[in-house]
N, C-alpha and C positions, 0 to 999 in steps of 0.2 A: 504494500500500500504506500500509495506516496503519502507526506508530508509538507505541511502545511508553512508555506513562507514567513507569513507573517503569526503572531502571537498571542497567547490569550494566556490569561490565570488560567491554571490547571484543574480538573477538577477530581475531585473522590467520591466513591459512593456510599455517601454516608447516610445511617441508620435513617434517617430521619425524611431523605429523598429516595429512601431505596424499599422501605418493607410495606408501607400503604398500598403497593400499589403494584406488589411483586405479586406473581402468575398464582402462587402458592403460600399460605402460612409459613415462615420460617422458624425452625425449632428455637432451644434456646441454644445450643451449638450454631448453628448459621449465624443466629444472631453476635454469640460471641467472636465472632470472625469477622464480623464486617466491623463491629465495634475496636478490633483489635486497628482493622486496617484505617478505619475513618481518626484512629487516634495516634498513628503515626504523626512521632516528633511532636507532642502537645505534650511534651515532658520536663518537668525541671526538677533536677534534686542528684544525686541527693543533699538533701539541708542539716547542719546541727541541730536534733533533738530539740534543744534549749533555745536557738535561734527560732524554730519554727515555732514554737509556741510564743516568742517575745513576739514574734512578728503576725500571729493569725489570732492569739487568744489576751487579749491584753492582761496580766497581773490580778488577780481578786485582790482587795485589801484585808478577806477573812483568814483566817487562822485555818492552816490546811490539817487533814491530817495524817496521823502519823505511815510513814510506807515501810518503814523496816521488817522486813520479812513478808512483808504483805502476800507474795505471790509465791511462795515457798513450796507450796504444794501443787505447783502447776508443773517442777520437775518431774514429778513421778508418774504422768498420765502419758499413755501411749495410742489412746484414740482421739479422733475429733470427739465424740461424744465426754470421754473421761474429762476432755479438756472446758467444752460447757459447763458440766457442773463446777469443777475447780476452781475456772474463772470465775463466776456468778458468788460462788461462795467465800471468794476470796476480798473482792471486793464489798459485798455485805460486810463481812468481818471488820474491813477498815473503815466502812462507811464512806468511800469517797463520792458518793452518787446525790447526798442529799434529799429534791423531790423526784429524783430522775432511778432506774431502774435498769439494767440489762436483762434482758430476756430472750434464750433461746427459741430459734422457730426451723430448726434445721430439717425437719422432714413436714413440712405441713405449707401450703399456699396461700398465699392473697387470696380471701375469697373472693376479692373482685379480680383476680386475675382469669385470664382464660380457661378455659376445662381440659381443650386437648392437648395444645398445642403452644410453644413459643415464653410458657411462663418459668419465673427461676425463683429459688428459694435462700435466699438469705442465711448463715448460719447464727449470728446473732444481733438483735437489734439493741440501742439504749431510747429510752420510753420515757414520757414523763409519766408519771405514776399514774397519773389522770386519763391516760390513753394507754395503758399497758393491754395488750392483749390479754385476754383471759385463756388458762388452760384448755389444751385440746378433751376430748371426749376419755373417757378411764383415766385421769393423768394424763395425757399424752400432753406432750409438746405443742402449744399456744401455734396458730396460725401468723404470719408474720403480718404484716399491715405494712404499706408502702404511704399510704397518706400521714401514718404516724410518727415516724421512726424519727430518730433526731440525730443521731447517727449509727452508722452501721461497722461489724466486727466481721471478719473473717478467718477464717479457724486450719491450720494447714501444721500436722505434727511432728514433729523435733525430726523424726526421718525424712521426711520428705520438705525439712524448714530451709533446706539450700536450693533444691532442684525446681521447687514451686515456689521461690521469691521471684516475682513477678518484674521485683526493680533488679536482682543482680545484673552483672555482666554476662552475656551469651546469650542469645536470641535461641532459645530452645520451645518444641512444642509446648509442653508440659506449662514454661514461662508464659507465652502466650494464650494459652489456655486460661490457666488462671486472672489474668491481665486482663481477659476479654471478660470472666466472671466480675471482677470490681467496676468496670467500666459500664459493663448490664445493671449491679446493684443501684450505681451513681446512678445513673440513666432515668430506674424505675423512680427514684426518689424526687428529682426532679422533674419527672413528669406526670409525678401525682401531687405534688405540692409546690407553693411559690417560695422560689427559694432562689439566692443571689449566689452559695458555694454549700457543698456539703464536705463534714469531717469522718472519714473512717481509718480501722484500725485494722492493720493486720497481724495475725496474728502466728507467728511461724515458732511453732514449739516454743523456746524456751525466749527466744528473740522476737521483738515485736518492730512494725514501723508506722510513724502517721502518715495522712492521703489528705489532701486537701482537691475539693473537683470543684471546678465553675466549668462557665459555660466555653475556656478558651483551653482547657486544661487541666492538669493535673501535676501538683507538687507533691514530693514524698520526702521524708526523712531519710534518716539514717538507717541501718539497723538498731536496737541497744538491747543487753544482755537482763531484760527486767526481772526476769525469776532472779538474778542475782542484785541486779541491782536496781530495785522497782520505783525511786524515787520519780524519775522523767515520766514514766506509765501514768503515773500517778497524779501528777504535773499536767499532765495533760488532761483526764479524765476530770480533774477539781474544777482547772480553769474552765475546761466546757462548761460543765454544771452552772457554773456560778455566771458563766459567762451572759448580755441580755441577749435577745432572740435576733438580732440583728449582725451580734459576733458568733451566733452560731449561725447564721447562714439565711434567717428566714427574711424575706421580701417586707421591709417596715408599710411599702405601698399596698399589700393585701393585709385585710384583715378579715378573720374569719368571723362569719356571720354564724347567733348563735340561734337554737332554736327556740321560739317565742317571742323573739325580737322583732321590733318593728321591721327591719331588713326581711327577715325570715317570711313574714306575713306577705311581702312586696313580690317579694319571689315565687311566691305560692299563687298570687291573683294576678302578675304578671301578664301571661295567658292569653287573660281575655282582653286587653287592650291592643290586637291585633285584628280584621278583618280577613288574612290569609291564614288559610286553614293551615298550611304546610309548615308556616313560622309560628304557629301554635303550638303545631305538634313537634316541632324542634327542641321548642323551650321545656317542655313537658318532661322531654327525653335527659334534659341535661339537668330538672332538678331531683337528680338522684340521692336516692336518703343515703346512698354505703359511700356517695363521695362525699367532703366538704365543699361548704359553701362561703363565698369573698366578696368581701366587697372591694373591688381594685381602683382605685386612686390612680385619674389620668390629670397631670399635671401641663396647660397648653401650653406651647412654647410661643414664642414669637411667631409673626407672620414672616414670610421669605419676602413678601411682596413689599415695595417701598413705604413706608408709614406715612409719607405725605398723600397717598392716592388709595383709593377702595381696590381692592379686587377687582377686576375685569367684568366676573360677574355679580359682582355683590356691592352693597351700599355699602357707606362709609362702617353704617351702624351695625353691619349685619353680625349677627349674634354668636356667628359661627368662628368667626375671627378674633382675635385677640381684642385686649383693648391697645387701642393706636397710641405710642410711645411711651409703652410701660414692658418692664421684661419679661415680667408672669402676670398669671391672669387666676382667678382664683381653680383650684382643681375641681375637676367633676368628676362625680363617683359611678361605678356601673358595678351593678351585682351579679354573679356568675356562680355557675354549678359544674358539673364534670363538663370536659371544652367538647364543642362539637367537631372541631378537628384536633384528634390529639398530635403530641411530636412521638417522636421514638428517637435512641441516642442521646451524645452526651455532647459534643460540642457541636458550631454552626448556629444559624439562623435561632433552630429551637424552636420553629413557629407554633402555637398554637390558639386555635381560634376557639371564638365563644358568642352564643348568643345571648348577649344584656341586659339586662333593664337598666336603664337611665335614668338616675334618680331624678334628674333636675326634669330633663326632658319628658319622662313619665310614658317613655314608648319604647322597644324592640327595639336593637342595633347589630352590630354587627364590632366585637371588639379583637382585634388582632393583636396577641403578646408574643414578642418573638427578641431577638440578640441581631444587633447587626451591629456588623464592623465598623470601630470608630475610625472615620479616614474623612477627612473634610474633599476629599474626589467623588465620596461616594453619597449621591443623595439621598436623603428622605425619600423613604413611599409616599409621606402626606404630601411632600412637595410636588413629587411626579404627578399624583394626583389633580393637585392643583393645575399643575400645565395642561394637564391633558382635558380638562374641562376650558381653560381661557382658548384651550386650540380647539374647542367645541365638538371633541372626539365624542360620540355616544359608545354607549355599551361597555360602559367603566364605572367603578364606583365613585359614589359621593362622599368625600371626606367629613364629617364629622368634630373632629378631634385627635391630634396627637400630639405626642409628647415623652421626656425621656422620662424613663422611671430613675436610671442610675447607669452611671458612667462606668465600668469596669474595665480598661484595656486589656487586650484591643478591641474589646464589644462595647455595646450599648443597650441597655436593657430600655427596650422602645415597643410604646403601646399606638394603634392607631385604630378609632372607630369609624366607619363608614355607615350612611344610611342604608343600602341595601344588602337583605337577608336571602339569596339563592337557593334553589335544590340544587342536591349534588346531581354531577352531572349524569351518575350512575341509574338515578330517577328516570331517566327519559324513558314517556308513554309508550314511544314504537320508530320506527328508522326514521320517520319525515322527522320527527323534533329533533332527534339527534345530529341528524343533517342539518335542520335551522339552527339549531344552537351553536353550532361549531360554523358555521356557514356565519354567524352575527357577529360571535369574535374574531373571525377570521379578519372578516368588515371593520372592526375595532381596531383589530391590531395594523390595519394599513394604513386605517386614519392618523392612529399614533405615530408611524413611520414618518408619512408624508407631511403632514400638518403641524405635527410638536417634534418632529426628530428626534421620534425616544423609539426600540427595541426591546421587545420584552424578554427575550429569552431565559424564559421559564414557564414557555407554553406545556400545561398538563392538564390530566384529567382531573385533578383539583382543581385548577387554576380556571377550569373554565366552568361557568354554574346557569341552571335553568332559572331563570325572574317566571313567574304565573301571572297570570290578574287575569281577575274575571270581568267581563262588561257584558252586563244585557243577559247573563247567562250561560257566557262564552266562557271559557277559557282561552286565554290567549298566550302563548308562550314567545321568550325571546332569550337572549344569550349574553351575557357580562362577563369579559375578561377580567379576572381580580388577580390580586398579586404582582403587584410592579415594582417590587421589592428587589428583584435582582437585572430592573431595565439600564438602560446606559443611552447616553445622547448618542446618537449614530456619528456624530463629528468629532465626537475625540476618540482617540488612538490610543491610549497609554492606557497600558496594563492598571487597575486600579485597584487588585488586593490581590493578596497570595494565595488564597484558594477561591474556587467559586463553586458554589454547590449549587445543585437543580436537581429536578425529578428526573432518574436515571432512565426511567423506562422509557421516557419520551422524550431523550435528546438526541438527536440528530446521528447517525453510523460515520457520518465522519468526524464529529465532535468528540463521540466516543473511540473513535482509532486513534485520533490524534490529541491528548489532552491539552495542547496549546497553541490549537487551533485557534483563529478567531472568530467569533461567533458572528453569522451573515445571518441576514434576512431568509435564504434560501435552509438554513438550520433549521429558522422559526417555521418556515412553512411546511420541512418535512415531518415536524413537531405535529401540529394540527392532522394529517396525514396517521402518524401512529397512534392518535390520541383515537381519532375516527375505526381503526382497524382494534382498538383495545377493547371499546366500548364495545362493538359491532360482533366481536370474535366471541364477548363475555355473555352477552343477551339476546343474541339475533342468529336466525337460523340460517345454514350453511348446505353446501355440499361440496362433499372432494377430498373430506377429512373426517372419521370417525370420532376424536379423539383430537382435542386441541393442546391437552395440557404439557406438551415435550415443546411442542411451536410455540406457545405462549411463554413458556422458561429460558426457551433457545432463545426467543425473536425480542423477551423484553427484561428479562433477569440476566442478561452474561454477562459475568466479570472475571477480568485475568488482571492479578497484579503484578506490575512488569517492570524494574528499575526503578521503585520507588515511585514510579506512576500505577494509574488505573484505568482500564481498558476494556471496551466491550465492540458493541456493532458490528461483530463479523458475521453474524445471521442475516440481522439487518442487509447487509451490505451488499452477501449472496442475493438476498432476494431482489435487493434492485438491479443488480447485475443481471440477470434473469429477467426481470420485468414481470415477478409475479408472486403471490404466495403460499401456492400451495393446494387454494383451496376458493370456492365460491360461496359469495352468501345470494340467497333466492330473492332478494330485495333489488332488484334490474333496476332500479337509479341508485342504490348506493352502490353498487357493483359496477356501475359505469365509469362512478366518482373515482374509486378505489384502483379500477382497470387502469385507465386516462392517466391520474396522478400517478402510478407505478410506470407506465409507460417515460414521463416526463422525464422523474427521476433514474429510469435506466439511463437514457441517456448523460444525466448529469452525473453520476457516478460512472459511466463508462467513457465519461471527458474529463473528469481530473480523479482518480482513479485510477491506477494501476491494477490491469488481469492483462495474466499471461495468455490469453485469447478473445479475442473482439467478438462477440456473438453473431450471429448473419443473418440474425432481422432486428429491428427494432421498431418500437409502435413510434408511429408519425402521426400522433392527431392534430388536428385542423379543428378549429372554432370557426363558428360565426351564427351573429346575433340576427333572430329573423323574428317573425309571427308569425303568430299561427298557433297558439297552442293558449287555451284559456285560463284565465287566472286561478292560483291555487287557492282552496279555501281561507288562509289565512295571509295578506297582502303581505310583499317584498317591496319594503319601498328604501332598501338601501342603496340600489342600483337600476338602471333603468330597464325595463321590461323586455324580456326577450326569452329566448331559447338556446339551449348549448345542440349541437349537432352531434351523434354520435361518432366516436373516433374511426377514425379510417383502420381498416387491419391491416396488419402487421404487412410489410411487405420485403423479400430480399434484397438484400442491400450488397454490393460489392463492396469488399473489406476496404477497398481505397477509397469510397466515397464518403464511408462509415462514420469517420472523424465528425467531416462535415455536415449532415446529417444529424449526429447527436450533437454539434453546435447548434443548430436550428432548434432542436427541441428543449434542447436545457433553457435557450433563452424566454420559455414560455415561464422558467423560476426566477427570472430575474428581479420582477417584482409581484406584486399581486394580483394584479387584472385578469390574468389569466385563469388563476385557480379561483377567485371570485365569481368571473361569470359562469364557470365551468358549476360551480355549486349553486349558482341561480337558475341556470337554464336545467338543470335537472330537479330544483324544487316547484319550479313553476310548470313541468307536466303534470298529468293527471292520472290516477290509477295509479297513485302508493299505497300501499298493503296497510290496510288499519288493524292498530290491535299488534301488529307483530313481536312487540316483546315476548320471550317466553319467559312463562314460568318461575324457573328455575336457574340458576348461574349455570353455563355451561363448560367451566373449568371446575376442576377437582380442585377445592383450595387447599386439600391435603395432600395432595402430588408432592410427592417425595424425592427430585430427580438426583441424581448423582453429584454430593456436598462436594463443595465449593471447598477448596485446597490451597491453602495460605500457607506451604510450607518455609515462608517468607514472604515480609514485607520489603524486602528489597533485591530480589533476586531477577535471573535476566531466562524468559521465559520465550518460547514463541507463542503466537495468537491461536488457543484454541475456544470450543464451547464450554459451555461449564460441564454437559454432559461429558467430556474428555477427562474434567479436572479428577483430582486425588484426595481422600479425606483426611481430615485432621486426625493422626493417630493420639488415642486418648486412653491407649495399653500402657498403664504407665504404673497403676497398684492394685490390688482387689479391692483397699477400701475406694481408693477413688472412683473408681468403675461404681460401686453402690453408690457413691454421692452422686455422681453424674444422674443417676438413673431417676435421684430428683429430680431433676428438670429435665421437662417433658419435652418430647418431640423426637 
């Protein structure tokens, strides 16, 4: 494959862009492997013991107590289990815990965790007393709580305290194995609660080390000898305790709503102050009694736009805006329940989204909490936002409110609300919506292009959502591209962070072959393209293919890690060299859209591209806009009224003419006119199949394919599928193999 001249930030596929939206559930092994990989070089330490507590836990002024001998009977234990009670008992004994507790939960799950698939068990948690989990059933071992935990222990014995330190020197399985489990635990913690950094311990036989995780990283201590000398252990565990909730980590901008409280009450009749049934039932969904509930504090920042002049579209007054030449504005508060977009992983973005209630406002919103990179290159979403409405783009969101919560280098912990609440795109009634919906952002995203000079490259099947509105009795559906969070002015050039994460499944086979790449227009369009064939392939019926779930892992899950980079779209890549994939769906206008677009793109992959053979036909279709075909039940008034023509077939081509030929056709991607009216002239026939959703998903989301094999994060590999890869050997002791078999998958 060739390579890419000019340059782009690289990208990984991290947890959080990679499991929502993978073919398949991932165990918690897969999981701990991508976590390994997405956390390459986010490493500092190791730190002096005694430094890292002056610097993460500042001093109590109380009287600690005593540690001498404290941990004395944690030499003589030779299981993980022996070593739970030792611990727990040893620390009682000294009392360093105060209101706070450790509590074992080494065999027993989140009950809000999943059932079959993908969940991990913690060995020990510290609690405050008030949230302790209560014992399992006979005695058993308390179930662990991820919403609770205040911080987390890990338990690994005196024989295996060299080979399974996650931080020594040597990149071994075993190393990495476990690395991936802390990195899982951090993970789950942070994405069941608001939290700015969490603290854990690990615990290697007789040697222990601290962990400190935010959202940019991970800092670790030293080792030190605490069964002998348990002073520092000790040090550490007091200052936590006594430490306020802000130095152990928790978000001062969420507070947890209690129940009986006026908040509580707000949250409960929320509901009914909507007119869409759909954002009704959203809200319903997220106020769950097994998660906690927040009230999060969005503090406005200033306006981007001049303070001497309104907004373009807004009066001087308008409410939405700061007040004019003042630097804060007072904050406003929104209440939330489990997020209706969760994250996954540990560092990145982090996004997670929620449907609100607005206290002041007293209606539904839409509130986005997520980590972006502090870099004055890199803009606000609220402000893209902003452009893209003065550039009178439709089919984007209405900003609201944003604002930072808290500066952390190199992130920024940054909330932004918007007026509109979407279905996912997964929602869609039957092929025609799905096609209008992607067909409106499509529309969106060229208005952005041409009109505000912004790219959004982070076109997904998240990113793109169904609006309803009923009129007269109608249903009427339309399309909004959300997420402009990782757009860029198309006119500057310069690399502007060192990584850049996206939804893996749907970015672009050359993006994914060459991670620094620079991302084109023609990325984004083949983005829209894979978002259309994900949907299509998951709800809609097909022929040509029994069995979608190896094509769906192959074509939208491959990762090879190769020289410290990460690498996929060689499935992709085959099929467009081919100009096909495999298989047909029975919906004769999505299948013309799907045929057409696969034809375009052969050719542009078979023009910058490298194969060691030029194919000896490629589709050549031909457009043009005519009449003659009557308007569809629901009007297209994005573009002016016409028809697309069916593609001409495939005809043979002389290898010398070949080149030129797929110049002609790649140029139909060079902007979007082409693939726009292509999508209009086929929504405005007649006779698309009502009703066609089926059922039922048509991937096994339990497909199991041949695991993903990290036998380094920096080794020099060639490009294969994942089905080639090799698994993580995890023969390593008998007890470990029983611990493993806690987490399921």
């Amino acid at each position: 494959m060739s390579s890419s001249k000019e340059s782009s930030s690289p990208h990984k596929p991290k947890p959080a862009g990679h499991h929502p939206f993978s073919a398949s559930i991932p165990n918690a092994h897969k999981k701990r492997r991508y976590n390994v990989l997405a956390m390459t070089d986010r490493y500092a330490g190791p730190m002096d013991p005694e430094t890292f507590c002056d610097e993460f836990l500042p001093v109590s002024g109380e009287q600690r107590p005593t540690a001498v001998a404290a941990f004395n009977d944690m030499k003589k234990c030779e299981t993980e289990t022996d070593m739970y009670k030792a611990f727990i008992a040893c620390v009682k004994a000294a009392r360093f815990c105060r209101d706070y507790e450790f509590v074992a939960t080494a065999t027993t799950k989140d009950p809000n965790d999943p059932n079959k698939r993908g969940y991990q068990i913690v060995d020990m948690g510290l609690y405050h007393k008030d949230h302790a989990p209560e014992p399992g059933p006979n005695g058993g071992l308390p179930a662990s709580r991820w919403d609770r935990i205040a911080l987390f222990a890990e338990f690994k014995t005196q024989a295996n305290s060299k080979s399974a330190d996650p931080f020594e020197d040597g990149d071994t399985k075993q190393r990495r194995e476990v690395r991936g489990q802390l990195i899982g635990y951090a993970a789950e913690i942070f994405a069941r609660q608001h939290r700015t950094h969490v603290f854990s311990l690990l615990i290697l036989g007789e040697y222990a080390r601290f962990v400190r995780w935010d959202r940019s990283g991970a800092v670790f201590s030293d080792k030190i000898h605490y069964a002998q000398k348990p002073k520092q252990i000790s040090e550490f565990i007091w200052r936590f305790v006594c430490a306020t909730p802000q130095e152990q980590g928790y978000d001062e901008s969420a507070e947890e709503i209690k129940k009986d409280s006026l908040e509580y009450k707000a949250m409960m009749d929320a509901h009914k102050y909507t007119d869409v049934p759909y954002v009704a039932d959203y809200f319903k969904k997220t106020c769950d009694s097994d998660w906690p509930w927040y009230k999060l504090r969005v503090d406005v920042e200033p306006s981007p736009f001049p303070t001497d002049a309104p907004h373009p579209e807004t009066s001087a007054d308008d409410p939405r805006l700061p007040t004019r030449g003042s630097p804060t504005t007072e904050p406003r508060y929104f209440l939330v329940g489990k997020p209706h977009t969760p994250t996954a992983g540990l560092t990145g973005r982090a996004t997670r989204g929620y449907i609100a209630w607005d206290l002041t406002g007293r209606r539904l919103v839409f509130l986005k909490d997520c980590w972006r990179v502090d870099s004055p290159r890199l803009e606000k979403e609220g402000h893209t936002l902003l452009k893209l409405k003065e550039a009178k783009v439709q089919r984007t969101p209405t900003l609201e409110r944003e604002g930072v919560v808290k500066a952390m280098k190199p992130h920024v912990h940054y909330r932004l609300v918007v007026e509109e609440i979407g279905c996912r795109l997964d929602d869609f009634a039957d092929s025609r919506e799905l096609v209008l919906v992607i067909y409106e952002c499509l529309y969106a995203h060229a208005m952005a292009f041409k009109q505000a000079k912004i790219l959004h490259r982070d076109v997904s099947a998240g990113n793109i959502l169904i609006m309803r509105k009923e009129v007269n009795g109608v249903i009427y559906s339309s399309g909004l591209l959300n997420d402009w969070d990782l757009s860029k002015n198309v006119d500057i050039k310069e690399v502007r962070q060192v990584d850049r994460t996206g939804t893996w499944q749907f970015m672009s086979a050359r993006l994914l072959l060459h991670p620094s790449k620079v991302h084109m227009v023609q990325d984004d369009l083949e983005s829209f393209l894979h978002v259309l064939v994900y949907e299509a392939a998951r709800w809609l019926s097909r022929q040509g293919r029994t069995s979608l779930d190896e094509f769906m892992h192959s074509f939208f899950d491959e990762v090879e890690p190769m020289d410290n980079e990460t690498i996929g779209g060689v499935h992709k890549a085959h099929c467009f060299f081919t100009g096909a994939l495999g298989f047909t769906f029975k919906c004769e206008q999505l299948q013309h859209i799907i045929t057409t677009l696969f034809g375009w793109f052969k050719a542009y992959y078979n023009l910058h591209e490298d194969r060691s053979q030029i194919p000896e036909k490629v589709a050549n279709p031909s457009f043009s806009l005519s009449e003659g075909h009557s308007r569809p039940p629901q009007p297209l008034d994005l573009v002016p009224e016409g028809s697309y023509l069916p593609a001409k077939e495939a005809q043979p081509l002389d290898p010398k003419v070949a080149k030129q030929a797929y110049a002609e056709v790649a140029e139909y991607l060079q902007d979007h006119n082409h693939m726009i009216a292509l999508f209009a002239g086929q929504l405005r026939l007649p006779d698309w199949p009502q009703n066609d959703r089926l059922p039922e998903l048509q991937v096994d989301p339990y497909y199991q394919p041949d695991p993903l094999g990290l036998e380094s994060t920096s080794r020099r590999s060639s490009k294969r599928s994942a089905s080639q890869l090799t698994g993580l050997d995890t023969d390593v002791s008998e007890e470990r193999r029983a611990k493993a078999s806690r987490s399921r998958g």
